[in-house]
N, C-alpha and C positions, 0 to 999 in steps of 0.2 A: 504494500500500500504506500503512495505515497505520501510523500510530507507536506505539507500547507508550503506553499511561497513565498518566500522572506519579500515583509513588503518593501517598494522600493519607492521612494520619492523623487518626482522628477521637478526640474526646476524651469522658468519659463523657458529659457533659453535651450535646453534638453527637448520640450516638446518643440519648438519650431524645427528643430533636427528633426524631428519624425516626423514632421509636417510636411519637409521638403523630402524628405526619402518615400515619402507616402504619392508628391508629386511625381517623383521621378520614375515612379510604379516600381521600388521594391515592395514585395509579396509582406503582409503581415506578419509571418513564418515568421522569415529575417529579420525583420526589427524586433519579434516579443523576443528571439533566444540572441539576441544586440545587447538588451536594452533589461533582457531580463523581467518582463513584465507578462501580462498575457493578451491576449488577444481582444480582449473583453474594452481591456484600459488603454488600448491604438485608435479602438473605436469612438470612447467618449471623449478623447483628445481632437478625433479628425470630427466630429459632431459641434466639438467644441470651438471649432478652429479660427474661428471669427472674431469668438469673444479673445480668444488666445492673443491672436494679431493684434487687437486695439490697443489689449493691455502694452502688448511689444512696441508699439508705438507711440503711446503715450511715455513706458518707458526712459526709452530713447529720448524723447523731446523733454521730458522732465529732468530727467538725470536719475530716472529709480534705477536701483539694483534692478536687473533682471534674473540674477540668480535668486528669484524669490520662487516658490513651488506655487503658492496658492494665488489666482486671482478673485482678489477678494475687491470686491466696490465699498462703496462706505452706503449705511444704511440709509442716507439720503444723497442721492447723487447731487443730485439741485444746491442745495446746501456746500456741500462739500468744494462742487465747483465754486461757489460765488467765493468761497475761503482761499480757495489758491490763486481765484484771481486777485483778489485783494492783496493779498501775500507776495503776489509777484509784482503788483504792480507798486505797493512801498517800497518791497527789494529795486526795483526799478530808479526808485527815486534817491533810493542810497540811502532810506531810513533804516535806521537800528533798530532791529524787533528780538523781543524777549520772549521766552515760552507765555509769560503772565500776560504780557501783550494783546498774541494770539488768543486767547483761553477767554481775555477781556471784549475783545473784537468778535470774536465768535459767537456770545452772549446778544450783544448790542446787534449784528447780522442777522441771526438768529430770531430776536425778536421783532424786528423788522422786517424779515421774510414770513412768520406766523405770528401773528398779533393778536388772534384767536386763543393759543396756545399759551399757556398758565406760563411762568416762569420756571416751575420747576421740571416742564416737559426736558429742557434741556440744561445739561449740567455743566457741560465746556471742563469736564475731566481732567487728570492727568493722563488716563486710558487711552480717554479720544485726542488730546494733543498726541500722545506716542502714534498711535494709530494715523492720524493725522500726517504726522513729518516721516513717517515710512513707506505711505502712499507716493507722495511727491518726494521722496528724495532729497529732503531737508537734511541734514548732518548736525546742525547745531545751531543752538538760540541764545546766545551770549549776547548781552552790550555792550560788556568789557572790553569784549575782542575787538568790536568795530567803533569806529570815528572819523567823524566827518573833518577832514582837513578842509583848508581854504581851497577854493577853484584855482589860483595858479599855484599854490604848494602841490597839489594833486598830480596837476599838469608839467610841473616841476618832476615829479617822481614818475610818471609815466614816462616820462622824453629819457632817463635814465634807461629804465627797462625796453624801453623799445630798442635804444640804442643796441644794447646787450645782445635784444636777439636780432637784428639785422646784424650784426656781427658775426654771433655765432653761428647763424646759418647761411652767411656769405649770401645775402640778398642784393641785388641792384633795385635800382626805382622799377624796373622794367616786373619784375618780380612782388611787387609790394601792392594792395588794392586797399580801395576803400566804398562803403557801398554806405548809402543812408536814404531814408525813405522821406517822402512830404505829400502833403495830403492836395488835393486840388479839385476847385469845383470847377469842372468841364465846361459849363454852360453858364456861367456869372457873367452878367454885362452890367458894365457902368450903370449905378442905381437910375439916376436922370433918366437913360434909355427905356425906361419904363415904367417912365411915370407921369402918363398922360392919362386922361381922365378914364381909359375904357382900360388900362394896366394899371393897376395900383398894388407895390407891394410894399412891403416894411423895410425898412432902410436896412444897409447891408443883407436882404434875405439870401438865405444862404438854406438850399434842399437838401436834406441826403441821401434822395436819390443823384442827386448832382454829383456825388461827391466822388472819386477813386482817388487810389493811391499809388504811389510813381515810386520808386527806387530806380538810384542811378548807382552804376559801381562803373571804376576808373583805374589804374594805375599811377603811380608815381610817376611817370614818365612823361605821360598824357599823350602816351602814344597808343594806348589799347583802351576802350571803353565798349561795356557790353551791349547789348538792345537794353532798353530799361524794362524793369518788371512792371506790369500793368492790372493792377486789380482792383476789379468791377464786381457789381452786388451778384451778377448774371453770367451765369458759364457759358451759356451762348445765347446773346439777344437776338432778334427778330434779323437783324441787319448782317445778322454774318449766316445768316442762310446760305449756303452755297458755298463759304467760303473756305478756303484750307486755312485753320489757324493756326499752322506752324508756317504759313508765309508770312505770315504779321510780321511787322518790323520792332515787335516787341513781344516777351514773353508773357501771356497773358493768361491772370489766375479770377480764381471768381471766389468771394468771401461775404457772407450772410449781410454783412456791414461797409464791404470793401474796406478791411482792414489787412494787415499784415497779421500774420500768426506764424506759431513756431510748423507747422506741418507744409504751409507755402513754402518760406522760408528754407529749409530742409529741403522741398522736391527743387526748388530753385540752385539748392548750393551744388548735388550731387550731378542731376541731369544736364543742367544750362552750365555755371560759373564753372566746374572742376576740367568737363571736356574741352570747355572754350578756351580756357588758360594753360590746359597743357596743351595746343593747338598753337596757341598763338605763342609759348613759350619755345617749341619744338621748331615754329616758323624764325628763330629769333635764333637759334642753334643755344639755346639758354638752357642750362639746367631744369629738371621738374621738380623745381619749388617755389612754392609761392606762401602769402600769408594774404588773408584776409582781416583788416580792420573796420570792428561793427562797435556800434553805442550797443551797452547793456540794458537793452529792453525787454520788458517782458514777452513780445514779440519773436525775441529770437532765441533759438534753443538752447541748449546749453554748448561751452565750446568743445568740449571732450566726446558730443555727438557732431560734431562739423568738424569732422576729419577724415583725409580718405584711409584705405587700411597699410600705404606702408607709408603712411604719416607726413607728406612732402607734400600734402596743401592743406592747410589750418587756416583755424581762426583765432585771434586777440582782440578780446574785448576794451575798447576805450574804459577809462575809469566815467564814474558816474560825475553827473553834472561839468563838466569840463568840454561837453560837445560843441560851445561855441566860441571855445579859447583855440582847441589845436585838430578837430577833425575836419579832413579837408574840404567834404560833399559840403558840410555845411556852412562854409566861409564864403556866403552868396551865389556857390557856383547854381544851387538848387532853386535860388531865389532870382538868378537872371535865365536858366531855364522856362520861368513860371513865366518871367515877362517877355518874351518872345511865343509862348504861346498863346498869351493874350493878345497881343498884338497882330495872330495871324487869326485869332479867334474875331478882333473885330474888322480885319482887313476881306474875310469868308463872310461877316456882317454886311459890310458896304458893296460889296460885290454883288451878292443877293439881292440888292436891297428891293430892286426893281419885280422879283418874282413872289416876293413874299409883303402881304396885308399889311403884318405888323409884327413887332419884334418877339411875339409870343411863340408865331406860326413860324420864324426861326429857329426857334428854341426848338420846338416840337420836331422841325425837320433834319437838327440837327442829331444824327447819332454817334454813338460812342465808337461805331468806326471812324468815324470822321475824327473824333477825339486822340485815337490812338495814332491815328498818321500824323495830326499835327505834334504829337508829344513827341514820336519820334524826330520829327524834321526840327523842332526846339530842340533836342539834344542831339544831336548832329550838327547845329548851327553855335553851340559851344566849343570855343576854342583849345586846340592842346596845348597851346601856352598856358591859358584861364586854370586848366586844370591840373599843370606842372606848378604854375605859381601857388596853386590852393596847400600844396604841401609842403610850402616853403618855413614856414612857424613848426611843425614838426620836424622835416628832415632836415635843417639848422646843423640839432643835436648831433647830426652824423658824418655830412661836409661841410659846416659852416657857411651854408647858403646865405649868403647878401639878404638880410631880410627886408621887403617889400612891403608897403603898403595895401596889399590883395585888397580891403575891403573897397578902399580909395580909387585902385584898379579896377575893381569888379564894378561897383557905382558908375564908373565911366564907361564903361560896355552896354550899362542897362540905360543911362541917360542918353547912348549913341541912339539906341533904338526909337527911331522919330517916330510920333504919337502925334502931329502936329494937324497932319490931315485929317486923321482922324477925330482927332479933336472937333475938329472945326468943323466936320460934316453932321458929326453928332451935336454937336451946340455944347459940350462937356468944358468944365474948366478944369487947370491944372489939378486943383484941388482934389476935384472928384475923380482925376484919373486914377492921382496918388493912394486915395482913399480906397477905389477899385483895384489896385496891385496889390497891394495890403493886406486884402480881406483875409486870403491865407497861407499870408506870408509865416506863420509860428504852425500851421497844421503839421502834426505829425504823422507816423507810418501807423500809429497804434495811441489807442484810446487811453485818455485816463478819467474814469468815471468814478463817480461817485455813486453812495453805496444803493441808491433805491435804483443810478442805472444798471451797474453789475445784479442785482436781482431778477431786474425785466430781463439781462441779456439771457443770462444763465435758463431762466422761464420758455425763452422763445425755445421751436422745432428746430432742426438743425435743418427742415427741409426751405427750401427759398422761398420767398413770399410771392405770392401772384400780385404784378404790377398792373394797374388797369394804363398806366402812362404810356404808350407806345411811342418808341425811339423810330420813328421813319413806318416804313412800308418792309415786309418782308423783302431780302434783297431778291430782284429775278436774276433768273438763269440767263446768262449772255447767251445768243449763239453763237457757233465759230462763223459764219459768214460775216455776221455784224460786228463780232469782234476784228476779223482782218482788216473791211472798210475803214472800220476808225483808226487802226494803226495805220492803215496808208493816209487818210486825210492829216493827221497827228505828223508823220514824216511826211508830209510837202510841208506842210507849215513851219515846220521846225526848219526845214533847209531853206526859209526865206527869211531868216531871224539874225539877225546879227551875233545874237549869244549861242547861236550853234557849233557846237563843239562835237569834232568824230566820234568821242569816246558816245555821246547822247545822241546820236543819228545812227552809229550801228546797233545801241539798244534796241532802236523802234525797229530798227531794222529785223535784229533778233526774234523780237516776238513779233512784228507780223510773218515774220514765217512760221513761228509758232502755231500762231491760230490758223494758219494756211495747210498745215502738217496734222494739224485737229481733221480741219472741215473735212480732205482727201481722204483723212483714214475714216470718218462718217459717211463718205457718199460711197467707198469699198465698198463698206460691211452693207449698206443699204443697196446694193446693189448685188451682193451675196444674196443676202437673205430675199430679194428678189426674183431672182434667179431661180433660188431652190421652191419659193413660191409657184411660178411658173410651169416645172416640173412636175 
């Protein structure tokens, strides 16, 4: 007879191993006498395999141990989230929190999320703290340990250790990035523009549906810069029907709020940043290494999960609050990005002006395709000097860069950008243009809310909301016949223009044979398939 099975415990990271051998179709056999388990417990693993994953990914993006066996949730999800938000988002700000802190905070949340609920429904434990900081990956809750230094003592100490490790990893600029995110309302025009008696809205109104958010990353060099990340409330609107969205000229994510999070953030650094930089590193005959510098927000993951596995591209967190003393995205370069796409945002205004009623029915006919070509053609129209200079207050530290007045520089770039016509067509004064660049000039990649909004968010579905606001008309289907016409009418016209240049005449050239190589191979097959009709 035999003996009972000595039990065996497995740890998260053990079941994804048998997750992926289960994919690869090894036989059950193989893995129970692997693994030592039985057949019984492969199956409530592969059953289980979902919840399995989530946990492995929040994991990951948290900083938890994965050598944990059990996924356990906490006995209020809801709850629980609204606590780590808060949690990350003071950690964000470079607040000192205590266990008593949390255990205080959690109480006051608490009551605030159930105000039905007696006081002593919930107790904010030392149980539920432990339980608590071993979910998310917390290590320790001291004050002791932590203090806030002055902003340039911080940045003082930063520019030491950066030093250190461009040193010791033999970095050039060519090799060094920098990435930071800024919020932008798409479709904001100058208040005045509509505020005639049948438009009336509230001064600086500002939508959120209007709203996505932009990330730019660079080099030291300012010789490589990526597509910028592009995130919208909608995975795919109405207007990219038809469209391939990996030809976009940006990487584009879709987020309940069009925020940044750590799970974007993540598909962003592995798929997009890591291939592109060992591409463009390999194009350079450069070593593959590189480092990424990010502000420490709750948005972005932890850096020990933003790294590839034989460790020759990372990430270094900025210290906190010091992001407008020495990081480079945000020493205007982000803020003269904004205003060159305002500027084509109302230059696409005047243009129209003639097909559209009023500046509502602009609004409405503009879509976030449109949005996204213009954000890209705004950062393309940033200069690599603009962006070599932005790192000049940092890399100082390393060759004693001539320091520059960037902000004095950058200012004079954003003042070149003539507004005058525009002005004047719109009837707008200085005043109100300055007021309209402005509006969000401080928006961030990520939210800092307070605590009745972290309630609602946590509260909301994860599934997207149904907009009744329609962005354009579904886009149509081009045909290849009509698409070739326009590329031929498109090259004559181009080759009677003065600013015609080879390199933009073989373009057109390119693709009308494109869509001429389309039509050919549709009137084949339609005449195959004719043929055999016939027969």
């Amino acid at each position: 007879m035999m003996g009972k099975r000595k039990r065996v415990t497995l740890s998260i990271d053990t079941k994804l191993e048998i997750l992926k051998k289960l994919d690869s179709g090894v036989s059950l056999s193989n893995i129970a006498v692997e693994y030592g388990i039985g057949k019984s417990t492969i199956t409530d693993i592969r059953k289980s395999q979902e919840k399995i994953k989530q946990f492995a990914k929040e994991a990951k993006d948290n900083g938890t141990v994965k050598s944990r066996c059990i996924v356990r949730k906490a006995a209020d999800d809801a709850f629980d989230k609204a606590m780590h938000l808060w949690f990350a988002q003071e950690r964000s700000k470079g607040t000192p929190i205590s266990g008593v802190m949390v255990t205080e905070k959690a109480k006051i949340l608490y009551r605030e999320m159930y105000p039905d609920k007696g006081e002593n429904h919930f107790k904010a434990s030392t149980g539920w703290l432990c339980r608590f900081k071993n979910r998310h990956g917390i290590r320790q809750l001291r004050v002791q340990e932590e203090f806030l230094t002055s902003d340039w003592n911080a940045a003082g100490v930063f520019k030491n250790i950066f030093k250190s490790f461009i040193e010791q990893h033999k970095l050039t600029r060519d090799q060094v990035f920098n990435c930071d995110e800024t919020g932008l309302y798409w479709r904001l025009l100058p208040n005045k523009t509509l505020a005639d008696n049948s438009e009336k809205q509230g001064k600086n109104f500002k939508s959120s549906k209007d709203r996505v958010t932009l990330m730019a990353t660079a080099n030291a060099s300012g010789d490589f810069r990526l597509p910028l990340v592009f995130i919208h409330k909608k995975a795919k609107p109405p207007c990219f029907a038809n469209v391939t969205m990996s030809a976009l000229p940006v990487h584009y994510y879709s987020q309940r709020c069009a925020w940044m999070d750590k799970g974007i953030f993540s598909d962003w650094f592995f798929k997009h940043f890591v291939p592109l930089v060992k591409d463009y590193l390999t194009s350079k005959s450069l070593p593959i290494r590189a480092v990424l510098l990010m502000d420490n927000a709750p948005s972005h993951p932890a850096i020990e999960n933003l790294l590839t596995e034989d460790g020759s591209i990372r990430c270094l967190f900025l210290p906190r609050n010091v992001t407008s003393l020495i990081q480079p995205m945000d020493r205007s370069i982000l803020e003269n990005m904004k205003c060159r796409y305002k500027r084509n945002l109302l230059q696409r205004l005047l243009l129209g002006s003639m097909q559209f009623e009023s500046y509502t029915d602009f609004c409405k006919q503009l879509t976030i395709k449109d949005a996204v070509y213009m954000c890209a053609e705004s950062w393309s129209e940033i200069t690599s000097e603009s962006l070599r200079r932005s790192w000049n207050t940092l890399w100082r530290c390393i060759d004693n860069t001539e320091p520059d007045n960037l902000e004095n520089n950058e200012q004079m770039e954003i003042n070149q950008l003539d507004f005058s016509e525009e002005r004047q067509l719109l009837d707008i004064t200085m005043e109100e243009q300055e007021e309209w660049l402005n509006t969000d000039k401080h928006e961030n990649g990520h939210p800092i809310l307070s605590d009745h909004e972290i309630i609602k968010l946590v509260r909301e579905t994860a599934q997207p909301d149904s907009d009744s606001d329609k962005e354009g008309e579904n886009a149509k289907k081009i045909p290849h016949m009509q698409a070739e016409e326009c590329f031929t009418a498109c090259l004559q016209w181009l080759e009677q223009q003065p600013e015609a240049t080879p390199i933009n005449l073989m373009m057109l050239h390119k693709l009308r044979t494109l869509a001429a190589k389309k039509l050919v191979s549709n009137l084949k097959q339609s005449t195959i398939k004719d043929f055999f009709k016939s027969t």
